[in-house]
N, C-alpha and C positions, 0 to 999 in steps of 0.2 A: 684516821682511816679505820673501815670497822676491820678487828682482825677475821683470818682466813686462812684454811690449810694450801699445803702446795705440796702436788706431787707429780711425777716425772714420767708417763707412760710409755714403759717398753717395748708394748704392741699395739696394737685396735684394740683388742679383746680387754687389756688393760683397762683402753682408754675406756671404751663403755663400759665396763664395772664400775668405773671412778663415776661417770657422768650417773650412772644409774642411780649412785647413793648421794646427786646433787651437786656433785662436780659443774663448773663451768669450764668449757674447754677455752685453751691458751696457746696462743701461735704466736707471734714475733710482740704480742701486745703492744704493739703502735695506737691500737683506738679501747682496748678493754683496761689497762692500768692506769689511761686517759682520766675516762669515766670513773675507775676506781677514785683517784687521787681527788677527782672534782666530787667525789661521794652522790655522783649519778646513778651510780650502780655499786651493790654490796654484796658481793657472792660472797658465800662463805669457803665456799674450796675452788680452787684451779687445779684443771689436769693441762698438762704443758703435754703437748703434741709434734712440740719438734721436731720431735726427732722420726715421724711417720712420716709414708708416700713423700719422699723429696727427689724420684724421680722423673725425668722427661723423657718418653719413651714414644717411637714412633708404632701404632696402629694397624693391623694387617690389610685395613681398608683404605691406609693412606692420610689415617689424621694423625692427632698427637693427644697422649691421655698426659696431663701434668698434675703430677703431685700434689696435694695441698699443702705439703708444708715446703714446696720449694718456693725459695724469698722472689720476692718482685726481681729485685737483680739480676740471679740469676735466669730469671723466667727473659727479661727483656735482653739480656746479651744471647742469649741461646742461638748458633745458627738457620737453626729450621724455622724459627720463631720469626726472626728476622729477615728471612728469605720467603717464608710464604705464607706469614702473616704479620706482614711490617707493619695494620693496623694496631696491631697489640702491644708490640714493642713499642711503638711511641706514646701511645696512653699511660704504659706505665710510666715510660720519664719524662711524661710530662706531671707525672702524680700527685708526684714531693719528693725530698733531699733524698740525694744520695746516702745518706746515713739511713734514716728511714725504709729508702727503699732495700738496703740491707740484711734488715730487719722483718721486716714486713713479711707474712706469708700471701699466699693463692686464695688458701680457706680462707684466713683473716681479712682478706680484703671485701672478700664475697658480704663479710659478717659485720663491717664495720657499719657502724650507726651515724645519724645524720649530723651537719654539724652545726645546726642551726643553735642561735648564740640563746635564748630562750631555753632551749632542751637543756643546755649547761649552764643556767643562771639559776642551780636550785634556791638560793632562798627569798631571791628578787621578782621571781616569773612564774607566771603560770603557763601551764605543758600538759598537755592530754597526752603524750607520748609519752614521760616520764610520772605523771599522776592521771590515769584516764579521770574524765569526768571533770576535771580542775579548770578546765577553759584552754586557750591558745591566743595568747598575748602577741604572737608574731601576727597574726591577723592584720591586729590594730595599733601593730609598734611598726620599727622600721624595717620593710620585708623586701629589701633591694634582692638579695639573694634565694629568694623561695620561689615555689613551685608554679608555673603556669597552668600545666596540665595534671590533670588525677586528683585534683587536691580536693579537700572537704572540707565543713564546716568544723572538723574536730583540728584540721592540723594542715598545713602550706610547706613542711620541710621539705627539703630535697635531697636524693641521696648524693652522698659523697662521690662517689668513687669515677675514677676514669677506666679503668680496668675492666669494671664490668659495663661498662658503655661499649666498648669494644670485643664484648664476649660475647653481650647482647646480638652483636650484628653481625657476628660469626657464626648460630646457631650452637652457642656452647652448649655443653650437656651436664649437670651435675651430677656425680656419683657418692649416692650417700648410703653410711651403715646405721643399723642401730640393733640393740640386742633382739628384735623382730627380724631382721632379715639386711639384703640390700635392696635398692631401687635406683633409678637415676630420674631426672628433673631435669626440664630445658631450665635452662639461664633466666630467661624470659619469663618462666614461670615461679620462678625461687621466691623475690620479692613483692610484695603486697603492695597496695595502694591504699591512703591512709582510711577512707569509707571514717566508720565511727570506732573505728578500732585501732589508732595508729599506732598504741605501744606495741603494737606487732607486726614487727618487720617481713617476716618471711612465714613460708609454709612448714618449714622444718618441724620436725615432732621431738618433743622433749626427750634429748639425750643423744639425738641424731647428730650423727659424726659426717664431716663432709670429708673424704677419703681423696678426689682427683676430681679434675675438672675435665673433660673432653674435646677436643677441636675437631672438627667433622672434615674429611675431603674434601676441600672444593677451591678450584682454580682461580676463581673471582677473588680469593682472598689476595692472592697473590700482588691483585693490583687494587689498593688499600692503603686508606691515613686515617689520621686522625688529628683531627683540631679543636684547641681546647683556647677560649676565649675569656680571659680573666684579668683582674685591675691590675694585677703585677705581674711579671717577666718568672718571679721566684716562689716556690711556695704556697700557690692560692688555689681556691678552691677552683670548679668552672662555673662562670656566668651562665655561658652556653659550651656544650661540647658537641663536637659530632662524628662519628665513626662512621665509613661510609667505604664500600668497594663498588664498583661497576665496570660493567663487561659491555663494550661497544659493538656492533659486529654491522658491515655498512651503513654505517652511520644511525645505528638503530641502536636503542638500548636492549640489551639480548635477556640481563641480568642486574642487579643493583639489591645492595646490603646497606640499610641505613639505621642508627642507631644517635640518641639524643641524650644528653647529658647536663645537668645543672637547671633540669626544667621539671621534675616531676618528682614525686617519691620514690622512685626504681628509673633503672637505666629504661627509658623509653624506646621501645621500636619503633621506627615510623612507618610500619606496616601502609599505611594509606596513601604517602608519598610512592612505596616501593609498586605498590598497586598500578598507581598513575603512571609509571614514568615505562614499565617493561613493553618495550615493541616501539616505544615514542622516538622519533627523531633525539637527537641528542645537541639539547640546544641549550640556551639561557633560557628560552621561555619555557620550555619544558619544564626545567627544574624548577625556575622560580614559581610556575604552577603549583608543582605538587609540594612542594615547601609549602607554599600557599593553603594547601588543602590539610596535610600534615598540622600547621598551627589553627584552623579554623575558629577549633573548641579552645583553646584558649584564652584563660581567664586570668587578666592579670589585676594585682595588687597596688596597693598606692603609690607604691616605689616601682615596681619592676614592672610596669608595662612596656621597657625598651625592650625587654628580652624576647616578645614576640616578634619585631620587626630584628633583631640581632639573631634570633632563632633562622628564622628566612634566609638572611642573608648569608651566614653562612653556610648554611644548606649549598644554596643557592654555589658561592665560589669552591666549595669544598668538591661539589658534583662535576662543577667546569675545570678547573683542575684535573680531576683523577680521568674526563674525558677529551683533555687537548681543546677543550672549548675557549673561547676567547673570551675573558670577561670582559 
């Protein structure tokens, strides 16, 4: 392992002085000591942020701002969390281990990288996300687990996370510092799609600290899941995921929040399903429509063309469910 300083920040202000002189910042390191250990990644100094924003505090408009350094855990037992955004809570334990999710911060999750097994095969593989320009071997290797949608000729990963599939379809907000100012960033907006630039994950500007995450007002959350479809019961990444809320109102769809997971570079909105379905009768054909319409552009690889038809379908049961539909 190449060595690396490590230091402890007391405050923000701390932390972006550290970041400023090349610092990488350090949350519960579930996916950065990862990489470290796999010699994917070699920073030369860590600023550890722990101990910053680790709280959950309710909003004067009625959302909830969460800390970036409070762990998965406590974010998914939380009451408010759990009462009026049960999408959330279940994405994170569906995530990974309880140990893990212990560990695990808010920020860190936002920031974790993909985990396609090529990105971590440094001396076997070739990776435009870890050596731009080098090629992408998952292309024309085994790409059961890659991207249907967004992808490019530089890169097919998918991002990790279930967390932010459900933050995705909550209208999160991110609140970020840096020694310029603050700003905030929908969720939506944060990560990138791979185009020819895939070592780059997100929009963040170098040094930019992610401080709290934001849950906005809104009722529809309240009535919310989340379904994460993968080859084991324990531990595994998502084939398909999908977060999803909807508001019925005479049998009309009034409102609907849908969000896509284990099929693109970034948590996917399915802005185009959500399109289709608002005013719609609230049916099976309804959904499976815009399910329908949602995977259109879907492009799939030698292995994973099931995920377009497994894409669908769970759309599909997830939307009948959260609306008393009969499958």
């Amino acid at each position: 392992m190449t060595p690396f300083s490590f230091n402890r920040a007391t405050d923000q202000s701390e932390a972006l002085q550290l970041a400023e002189r090349g610092g990488r910042y350090l949350g519960g390191g579930t996916n950065l000591v990862d990489l470290m250990r796999e010699t994917v990644e070699h920073p030369a100094a860590l600023v550890d942020v722990t101990g910053l924003s680790r709280d959950i505090a309710e909003t004067p408009d009625g959302g909830v701002m969460i800390g970036a350094g409070v762990t998965n855990s406590a974010l998914a037992a939380h009451p408010t969390i759990r009462a009026r955004y049960p999408v959330l809570a279940r994405a994170i334990l569906a995530g990974a281990s309880a140990q893990i999710r212990n560990m695990a911060t808010v920020g860190g999750n936002l920031l974790q990288r993909t985990r396609c097994t090529y990105f971590y095969d440094v001396e076997g593989s070739r990776c435009n996300k870890r050596r731009p320009g080098e090629g992408c071997d998952a292309r024309g290797g085994f790409n059961r687990i890659h991207a249907i949608l967004g992808a490019s000729d530089a890169c097919v990963a998918t991002h990790p996370s279930d967390m932010c599939v459900a933050l995705a379809a909550l209208d999160a907000v991110v609140h970020l510092s840096s020694a310029s100012g603050t700003r905030t960033l929908p969720l939506t907006e944060l990560h990138r799609l791979p185009g020819d630039q895939p070592q780059i994950d997100t929009v963040l500007h170098p040094g930019e600290l992610i401080t709290a995450v934001e849950l906005p007002a809104a009722s529809i959350a309240a009535h919310s899941t989340y379904r994460k479809v993968r080859d084991r019961a324990s531990y595994a990444f998502a084939l398909v995921s999908v977060a999803a809320a909807i508001a019925v109102e005479d049998g009309r769809v009034s409102d609907v929040r849908l969000a896509l997971g284990g099929v693109a570079h970034k948590p996917w909105r399915a802005s185009r399903a959500e399109e289709m379905l608002r005013g719609k009768a609230a049916s099976l054909d309804a959904f499976r429509a815009a399910a329908e319409a949602e995977l259109a552009d879907a492009v799939p690889l030698n292995d994973n063309g099931f995920k377009i038809e497994l894409a669908k379908r769970t759309m599909t049961a997830v939307l009948a469910e959260l609306a008393g539909v009969d499958a």
